[in-house]
Gaussian input, Z-matrix of N, CA and C with variables (Angstrom, degrees):
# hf/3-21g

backbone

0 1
 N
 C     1     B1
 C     2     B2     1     A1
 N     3     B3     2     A2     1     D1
 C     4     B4     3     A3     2     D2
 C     5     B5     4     A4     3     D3
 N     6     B6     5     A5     4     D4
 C     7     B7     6     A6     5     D5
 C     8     B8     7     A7     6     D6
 N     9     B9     8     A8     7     D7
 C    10    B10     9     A9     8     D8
 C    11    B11    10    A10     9     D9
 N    12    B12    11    A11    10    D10
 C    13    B13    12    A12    11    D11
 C    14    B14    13    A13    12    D12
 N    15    B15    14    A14    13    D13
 C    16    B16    15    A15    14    D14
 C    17    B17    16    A16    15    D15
 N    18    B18    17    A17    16    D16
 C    19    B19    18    A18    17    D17
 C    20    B20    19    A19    18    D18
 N    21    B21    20    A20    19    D19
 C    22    B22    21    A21    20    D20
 C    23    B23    22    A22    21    D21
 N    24    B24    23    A23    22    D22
 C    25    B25    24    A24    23    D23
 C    26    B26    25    A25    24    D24
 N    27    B27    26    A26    25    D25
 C    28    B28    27    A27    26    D26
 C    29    B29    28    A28    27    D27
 N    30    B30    29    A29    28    D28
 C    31    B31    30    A30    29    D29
 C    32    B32    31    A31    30    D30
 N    33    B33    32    A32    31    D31
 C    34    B34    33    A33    32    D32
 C    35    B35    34    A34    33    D33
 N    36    B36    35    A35    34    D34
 C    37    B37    36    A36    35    D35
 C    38    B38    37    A37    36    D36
 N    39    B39    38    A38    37    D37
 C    40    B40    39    A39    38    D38
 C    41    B41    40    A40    39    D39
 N    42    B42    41    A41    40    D40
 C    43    B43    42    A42    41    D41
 C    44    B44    43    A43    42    D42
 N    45    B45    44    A44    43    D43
 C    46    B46    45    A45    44    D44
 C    47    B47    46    A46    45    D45
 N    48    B48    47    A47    46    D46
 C    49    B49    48    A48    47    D47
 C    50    B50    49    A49    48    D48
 N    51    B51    50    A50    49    D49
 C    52    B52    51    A51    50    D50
 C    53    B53    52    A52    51    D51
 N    54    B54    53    A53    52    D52
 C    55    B55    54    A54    53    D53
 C    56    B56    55    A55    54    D54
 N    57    B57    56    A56    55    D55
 C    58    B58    57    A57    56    D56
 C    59    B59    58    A58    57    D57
 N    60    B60    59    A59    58    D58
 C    61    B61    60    A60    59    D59
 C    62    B62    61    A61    60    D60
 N    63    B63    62    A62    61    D61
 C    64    B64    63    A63    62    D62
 C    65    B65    64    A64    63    D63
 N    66    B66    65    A65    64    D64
 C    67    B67    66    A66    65    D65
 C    68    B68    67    A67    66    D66
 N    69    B69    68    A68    67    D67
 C    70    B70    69    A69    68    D68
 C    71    B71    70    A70    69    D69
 N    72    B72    71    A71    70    D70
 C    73    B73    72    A72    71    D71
 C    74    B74    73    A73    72    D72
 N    75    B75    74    A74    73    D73
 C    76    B76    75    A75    74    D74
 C    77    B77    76    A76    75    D75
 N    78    B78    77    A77    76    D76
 C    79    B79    78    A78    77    D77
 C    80    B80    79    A79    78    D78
 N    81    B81    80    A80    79    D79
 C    82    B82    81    A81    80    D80
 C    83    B83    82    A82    81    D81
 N    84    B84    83    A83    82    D82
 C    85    B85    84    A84    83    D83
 C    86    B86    85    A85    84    D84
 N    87    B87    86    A86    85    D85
 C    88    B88    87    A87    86    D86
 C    89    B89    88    A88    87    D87
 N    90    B90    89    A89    88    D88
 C    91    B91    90    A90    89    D89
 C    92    B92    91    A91    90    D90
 N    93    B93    92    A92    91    D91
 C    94    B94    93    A93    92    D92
 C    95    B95    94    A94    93    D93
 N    96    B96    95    A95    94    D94
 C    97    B97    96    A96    95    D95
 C    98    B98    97    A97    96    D96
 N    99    B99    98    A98    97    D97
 C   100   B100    99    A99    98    D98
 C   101   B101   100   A100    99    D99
 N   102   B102   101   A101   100   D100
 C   103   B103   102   A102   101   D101
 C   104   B104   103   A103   102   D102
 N   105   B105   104   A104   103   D103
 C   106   B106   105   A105   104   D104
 C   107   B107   106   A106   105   D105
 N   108   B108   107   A107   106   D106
 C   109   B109   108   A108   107   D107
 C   110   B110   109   A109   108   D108
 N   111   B111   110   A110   109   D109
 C   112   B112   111   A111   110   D110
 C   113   B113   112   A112   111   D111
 N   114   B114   113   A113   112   D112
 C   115   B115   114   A114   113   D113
 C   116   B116   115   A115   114   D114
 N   117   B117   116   A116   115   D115
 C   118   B118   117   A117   116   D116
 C   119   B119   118   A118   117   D117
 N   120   B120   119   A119   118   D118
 C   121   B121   120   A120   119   D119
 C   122   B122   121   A121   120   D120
 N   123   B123   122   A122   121   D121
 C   124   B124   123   A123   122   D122
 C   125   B125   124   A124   123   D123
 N   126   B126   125   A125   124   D124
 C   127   B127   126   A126   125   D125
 C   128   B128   127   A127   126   D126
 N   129   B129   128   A128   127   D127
 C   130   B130   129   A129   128   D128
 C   131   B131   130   A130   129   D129
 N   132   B132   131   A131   130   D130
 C   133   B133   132   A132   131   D131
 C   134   B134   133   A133   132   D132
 N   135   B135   134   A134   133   D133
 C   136   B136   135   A135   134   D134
 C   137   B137   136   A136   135   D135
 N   138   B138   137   A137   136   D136
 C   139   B139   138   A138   137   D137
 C   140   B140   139   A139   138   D138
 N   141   B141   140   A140   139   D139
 C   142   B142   141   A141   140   D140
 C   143   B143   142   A142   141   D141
 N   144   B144   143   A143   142   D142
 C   145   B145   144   A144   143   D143
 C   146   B146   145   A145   144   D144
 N   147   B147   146   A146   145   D145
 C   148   B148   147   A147   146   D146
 C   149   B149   148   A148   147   D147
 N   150   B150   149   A149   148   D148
 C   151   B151   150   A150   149   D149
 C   152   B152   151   A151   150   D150
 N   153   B153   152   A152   151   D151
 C   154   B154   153   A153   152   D152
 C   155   B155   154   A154   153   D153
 N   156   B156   155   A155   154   D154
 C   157   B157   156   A156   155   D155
 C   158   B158   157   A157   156   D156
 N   159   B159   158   A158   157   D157
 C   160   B160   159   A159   158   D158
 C   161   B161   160   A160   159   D159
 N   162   B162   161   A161   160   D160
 C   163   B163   162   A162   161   D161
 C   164   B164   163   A163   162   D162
 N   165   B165   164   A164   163   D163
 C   166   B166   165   A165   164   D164
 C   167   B167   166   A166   165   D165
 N   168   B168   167   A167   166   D166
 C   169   B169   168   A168   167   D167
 C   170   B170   169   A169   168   D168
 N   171   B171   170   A170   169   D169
 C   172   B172   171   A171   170   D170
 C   173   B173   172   A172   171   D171
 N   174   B174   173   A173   172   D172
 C   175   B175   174   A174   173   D173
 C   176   B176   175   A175   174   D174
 N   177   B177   176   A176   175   D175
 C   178   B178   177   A177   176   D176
 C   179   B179   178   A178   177   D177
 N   180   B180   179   A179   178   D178
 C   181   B181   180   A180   179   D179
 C   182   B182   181   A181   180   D180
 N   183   B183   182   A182   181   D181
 C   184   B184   183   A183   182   D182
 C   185   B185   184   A184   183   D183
 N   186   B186   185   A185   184   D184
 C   187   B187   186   A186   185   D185
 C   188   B188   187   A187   186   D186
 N   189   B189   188   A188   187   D187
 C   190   B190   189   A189   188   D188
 C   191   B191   190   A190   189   D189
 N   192   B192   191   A191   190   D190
 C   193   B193   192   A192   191   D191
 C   194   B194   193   A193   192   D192
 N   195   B195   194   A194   193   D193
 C   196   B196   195   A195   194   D194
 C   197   B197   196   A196   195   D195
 N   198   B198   197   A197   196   D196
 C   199   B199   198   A198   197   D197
 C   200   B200   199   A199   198   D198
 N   201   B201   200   A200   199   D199
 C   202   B202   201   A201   200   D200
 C   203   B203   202   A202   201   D201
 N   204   B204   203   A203   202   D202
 C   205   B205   204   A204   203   D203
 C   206   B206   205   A205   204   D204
 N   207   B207   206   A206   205   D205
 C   208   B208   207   A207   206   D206
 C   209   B209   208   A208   207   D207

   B1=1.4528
   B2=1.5340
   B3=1.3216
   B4=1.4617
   B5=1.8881
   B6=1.7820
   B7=1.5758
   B8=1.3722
   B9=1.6117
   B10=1.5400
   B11=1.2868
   B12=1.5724
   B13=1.7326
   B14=2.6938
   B15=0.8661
   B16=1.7928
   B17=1.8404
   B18=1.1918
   B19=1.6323
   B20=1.8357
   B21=1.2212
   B22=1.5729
   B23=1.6264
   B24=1.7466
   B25=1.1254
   B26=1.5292
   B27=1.3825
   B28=1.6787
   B29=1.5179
   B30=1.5083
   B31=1.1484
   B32=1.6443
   B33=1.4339
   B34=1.4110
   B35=1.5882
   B36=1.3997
   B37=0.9025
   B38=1.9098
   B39=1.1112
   B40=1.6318
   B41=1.5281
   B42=1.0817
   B43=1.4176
   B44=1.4365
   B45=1.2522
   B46=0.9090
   B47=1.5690
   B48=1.1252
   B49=1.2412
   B50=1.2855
   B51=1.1838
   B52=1.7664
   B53=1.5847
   B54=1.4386
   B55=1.4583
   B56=2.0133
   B57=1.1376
   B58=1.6000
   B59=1.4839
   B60=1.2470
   B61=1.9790
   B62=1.1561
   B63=1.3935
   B64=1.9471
   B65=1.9224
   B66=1.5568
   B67=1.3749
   B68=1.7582
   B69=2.1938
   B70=1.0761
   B71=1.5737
   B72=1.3440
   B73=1.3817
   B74=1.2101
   B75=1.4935
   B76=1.3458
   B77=1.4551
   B78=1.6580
   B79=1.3981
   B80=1.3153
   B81=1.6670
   B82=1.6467
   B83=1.8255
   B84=1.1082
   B85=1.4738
   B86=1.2525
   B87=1.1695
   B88=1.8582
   B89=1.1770
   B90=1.4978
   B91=1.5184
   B92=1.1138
   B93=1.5336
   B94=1.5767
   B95=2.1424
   B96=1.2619
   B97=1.3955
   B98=1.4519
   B99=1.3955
   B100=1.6509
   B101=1.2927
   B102=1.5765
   B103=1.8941
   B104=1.5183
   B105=1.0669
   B106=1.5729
   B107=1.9492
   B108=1.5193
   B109=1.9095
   B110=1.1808
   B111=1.0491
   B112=1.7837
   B113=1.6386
   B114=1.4600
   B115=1.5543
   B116=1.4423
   B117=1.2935
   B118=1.7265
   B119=0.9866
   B120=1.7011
   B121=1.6084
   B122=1.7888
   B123=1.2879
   B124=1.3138
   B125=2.1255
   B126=1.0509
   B127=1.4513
   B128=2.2184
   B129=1.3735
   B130=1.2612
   B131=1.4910
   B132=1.4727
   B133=1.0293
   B134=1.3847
   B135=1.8549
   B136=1.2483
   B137=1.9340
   B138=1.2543
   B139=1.6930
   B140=1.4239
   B141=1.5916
   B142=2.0058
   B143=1.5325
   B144=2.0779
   B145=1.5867
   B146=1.6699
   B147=1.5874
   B148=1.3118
   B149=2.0035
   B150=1.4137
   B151=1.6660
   B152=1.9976
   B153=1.1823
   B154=1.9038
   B155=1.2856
   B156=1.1350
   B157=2.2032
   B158=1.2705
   B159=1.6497
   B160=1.0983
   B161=1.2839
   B162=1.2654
   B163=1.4494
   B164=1.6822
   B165=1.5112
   B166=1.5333
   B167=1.9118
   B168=1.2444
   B169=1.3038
   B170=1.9407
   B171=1.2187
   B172=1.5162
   B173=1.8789
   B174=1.4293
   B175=1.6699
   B176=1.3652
   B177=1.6181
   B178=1.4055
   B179=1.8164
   B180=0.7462
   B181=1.9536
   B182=1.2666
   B183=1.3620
   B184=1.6971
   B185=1.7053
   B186=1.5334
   B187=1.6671
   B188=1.2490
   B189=1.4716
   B190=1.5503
   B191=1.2170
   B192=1.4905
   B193=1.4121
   B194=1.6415
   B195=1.7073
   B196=1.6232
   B197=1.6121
   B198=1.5105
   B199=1.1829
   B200=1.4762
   B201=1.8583
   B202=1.2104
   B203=1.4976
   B204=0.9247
   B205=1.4710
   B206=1.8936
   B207=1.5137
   B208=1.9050
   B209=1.5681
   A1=109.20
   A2=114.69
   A3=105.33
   A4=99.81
   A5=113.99
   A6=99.22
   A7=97.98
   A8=122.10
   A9=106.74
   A10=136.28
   A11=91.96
   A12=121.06
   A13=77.32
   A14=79.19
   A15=56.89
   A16=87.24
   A17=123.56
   A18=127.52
   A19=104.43
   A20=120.77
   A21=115.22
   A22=83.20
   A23=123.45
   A24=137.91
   A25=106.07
   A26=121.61
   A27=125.69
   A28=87.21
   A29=106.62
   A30=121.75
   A31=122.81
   A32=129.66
   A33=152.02
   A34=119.64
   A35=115.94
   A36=120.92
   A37=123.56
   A38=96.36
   A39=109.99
   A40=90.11
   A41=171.38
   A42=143.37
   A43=102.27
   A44=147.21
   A45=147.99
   A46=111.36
   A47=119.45
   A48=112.81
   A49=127.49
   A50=151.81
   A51=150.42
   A52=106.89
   A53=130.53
   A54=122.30
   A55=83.04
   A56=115.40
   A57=101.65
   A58=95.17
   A59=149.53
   A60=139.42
   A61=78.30
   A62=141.52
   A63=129.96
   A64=99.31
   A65=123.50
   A66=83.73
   A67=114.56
   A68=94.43
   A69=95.76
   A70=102.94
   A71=114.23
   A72=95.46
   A73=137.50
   A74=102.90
   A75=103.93
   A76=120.53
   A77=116.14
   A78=105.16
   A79=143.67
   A80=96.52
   A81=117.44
   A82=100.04
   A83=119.88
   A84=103.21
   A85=111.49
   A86=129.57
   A87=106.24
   A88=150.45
   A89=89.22
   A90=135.33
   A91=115.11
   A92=116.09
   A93=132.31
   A94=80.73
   A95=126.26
   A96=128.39
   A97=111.12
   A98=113.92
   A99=119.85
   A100=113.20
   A101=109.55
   A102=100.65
   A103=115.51
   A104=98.77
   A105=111.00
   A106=85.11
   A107=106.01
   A108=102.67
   A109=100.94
   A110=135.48
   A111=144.83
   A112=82.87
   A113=109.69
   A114=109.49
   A115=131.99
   A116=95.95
   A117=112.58
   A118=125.14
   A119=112.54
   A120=110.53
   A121=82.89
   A122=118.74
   A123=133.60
   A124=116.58
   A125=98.10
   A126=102.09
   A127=97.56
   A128=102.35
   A129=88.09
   A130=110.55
   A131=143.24
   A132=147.32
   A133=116.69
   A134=104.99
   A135=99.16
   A136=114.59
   A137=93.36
   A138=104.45
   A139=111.23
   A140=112.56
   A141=121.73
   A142=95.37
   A143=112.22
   A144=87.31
   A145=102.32
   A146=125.60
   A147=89.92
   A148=90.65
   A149=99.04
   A150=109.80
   A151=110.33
   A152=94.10
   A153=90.61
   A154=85.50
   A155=124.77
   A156=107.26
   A157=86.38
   A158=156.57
   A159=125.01
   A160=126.53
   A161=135.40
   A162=154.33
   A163=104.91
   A164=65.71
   A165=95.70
   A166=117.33
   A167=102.66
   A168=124.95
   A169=92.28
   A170=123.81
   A171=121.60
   A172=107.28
   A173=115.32
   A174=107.83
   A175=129.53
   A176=115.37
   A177=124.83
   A178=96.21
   A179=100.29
   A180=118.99
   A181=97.43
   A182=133.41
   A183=132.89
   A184=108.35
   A185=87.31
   A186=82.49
   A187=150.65
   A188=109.23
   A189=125.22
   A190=117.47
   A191=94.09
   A192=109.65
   A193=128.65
   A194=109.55
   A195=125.17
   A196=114.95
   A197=122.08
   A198=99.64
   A199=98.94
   A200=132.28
   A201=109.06
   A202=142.81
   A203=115.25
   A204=122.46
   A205=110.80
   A206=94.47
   A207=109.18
   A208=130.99
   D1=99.21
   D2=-161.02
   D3=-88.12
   D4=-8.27
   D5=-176.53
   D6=-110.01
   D7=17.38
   D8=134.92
   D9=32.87
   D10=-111.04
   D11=-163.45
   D12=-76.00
   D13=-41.05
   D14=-146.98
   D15=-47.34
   D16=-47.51
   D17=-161.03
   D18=-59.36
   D19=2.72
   D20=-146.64
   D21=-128.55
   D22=-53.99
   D23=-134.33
   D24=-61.72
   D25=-9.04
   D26=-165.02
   D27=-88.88
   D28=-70.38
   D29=-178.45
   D30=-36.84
   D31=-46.14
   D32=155.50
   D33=-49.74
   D34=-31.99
   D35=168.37
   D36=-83.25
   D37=-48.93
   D38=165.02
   D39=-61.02
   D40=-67.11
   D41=-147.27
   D42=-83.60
   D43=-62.74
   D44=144.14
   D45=12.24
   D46=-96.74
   D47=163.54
   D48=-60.54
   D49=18.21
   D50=125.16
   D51=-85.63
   D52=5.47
   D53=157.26
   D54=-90.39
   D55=-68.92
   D56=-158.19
   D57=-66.59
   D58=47.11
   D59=133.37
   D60=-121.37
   D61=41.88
   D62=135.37
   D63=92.42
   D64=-27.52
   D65=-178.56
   D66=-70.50
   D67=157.17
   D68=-170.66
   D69=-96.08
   D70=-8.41
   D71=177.58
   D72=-77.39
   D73=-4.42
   D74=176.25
   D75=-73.48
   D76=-34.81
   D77=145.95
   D78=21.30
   D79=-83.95
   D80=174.08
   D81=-49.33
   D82=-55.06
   D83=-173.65
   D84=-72.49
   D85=-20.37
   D86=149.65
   D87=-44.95
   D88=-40.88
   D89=171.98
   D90=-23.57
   D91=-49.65
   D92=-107.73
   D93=-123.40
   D94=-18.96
   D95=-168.52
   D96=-75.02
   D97=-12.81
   D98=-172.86
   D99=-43.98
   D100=-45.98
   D101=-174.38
   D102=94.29
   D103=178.86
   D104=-162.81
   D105=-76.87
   D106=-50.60
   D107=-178.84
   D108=-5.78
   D109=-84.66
   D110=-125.33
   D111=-51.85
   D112=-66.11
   D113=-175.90
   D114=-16.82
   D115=-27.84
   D116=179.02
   D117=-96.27
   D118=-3.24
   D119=-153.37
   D120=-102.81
   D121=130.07
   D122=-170.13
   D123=-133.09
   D124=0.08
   D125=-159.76
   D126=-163.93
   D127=141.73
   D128=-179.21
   D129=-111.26
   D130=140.68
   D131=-166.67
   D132=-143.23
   D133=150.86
   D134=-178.77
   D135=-101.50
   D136=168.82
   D137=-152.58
   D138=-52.37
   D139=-24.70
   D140=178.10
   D141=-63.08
   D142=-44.26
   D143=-162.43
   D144=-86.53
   D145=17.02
   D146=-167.95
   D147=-107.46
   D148=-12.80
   D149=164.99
   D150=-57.51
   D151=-27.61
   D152=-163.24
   D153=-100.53
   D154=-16.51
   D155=174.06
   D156=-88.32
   D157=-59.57
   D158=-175.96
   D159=-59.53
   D160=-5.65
   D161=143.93
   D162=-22.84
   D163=-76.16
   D164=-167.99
   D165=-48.93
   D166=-55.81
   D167=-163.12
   D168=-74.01
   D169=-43.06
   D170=-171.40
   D171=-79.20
   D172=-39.28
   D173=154.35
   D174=-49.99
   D175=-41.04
   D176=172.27
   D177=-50.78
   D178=-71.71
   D179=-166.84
   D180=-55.34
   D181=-48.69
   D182=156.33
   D183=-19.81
   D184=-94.02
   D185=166.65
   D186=-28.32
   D187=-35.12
   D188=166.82
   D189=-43.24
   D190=-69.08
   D191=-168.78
   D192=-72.62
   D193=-11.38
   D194=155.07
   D195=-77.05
   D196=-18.17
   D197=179.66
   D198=-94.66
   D199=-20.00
   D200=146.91
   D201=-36.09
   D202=-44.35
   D203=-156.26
   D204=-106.96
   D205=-14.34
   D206=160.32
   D207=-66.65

C-alpha cells in the first residue's frame, strides 16, 4: 500500500497528540500500525545480532546479484 502513511497521516497525527494531553485510549489507535511483522517475530534479540543478520543476509544477496550480472 504505497498511500498508506499519506491515507492514515491525519488520523495518526490526531492520536498522537490526545496520547501527549494524557488520553490513554488513544493509544489503541497507535497500536493498531504493527503489521503483519509481529507475525514473524518468534524469538527475542538484541539490536548488534539483528544488525549482523542484516549484515549477513544483505552480503549473501550481494553475491547473488554479482554472479548475475558476471
Amino acid at each position: 500500500m504505497p498511500f498508506r502513511g499519506q491515507l492514515t497521516a491525519y488520523v495518526m497525527h490526531r492520536a498522537e497528540r490526545s496520547v501527549a494531553a494524557g488520553n490513554p485510549r488513544a493509544r489503541l489507535v497507535l497500536n493498531q500500525i504493527v503489521g503483519q511483522g509481529v507475525g514473524m517475530m518468534d524469538e527475542v534479540k538484541t539490536s548488534a545480532q539483528i544488525v549482523r543478520e542484516f549484515r549477513e543476509d544483505f552480503r549473501s544477496a550481494q553475491g547473488r546479484m554479482r554472479a548475475l550480472t558476471l
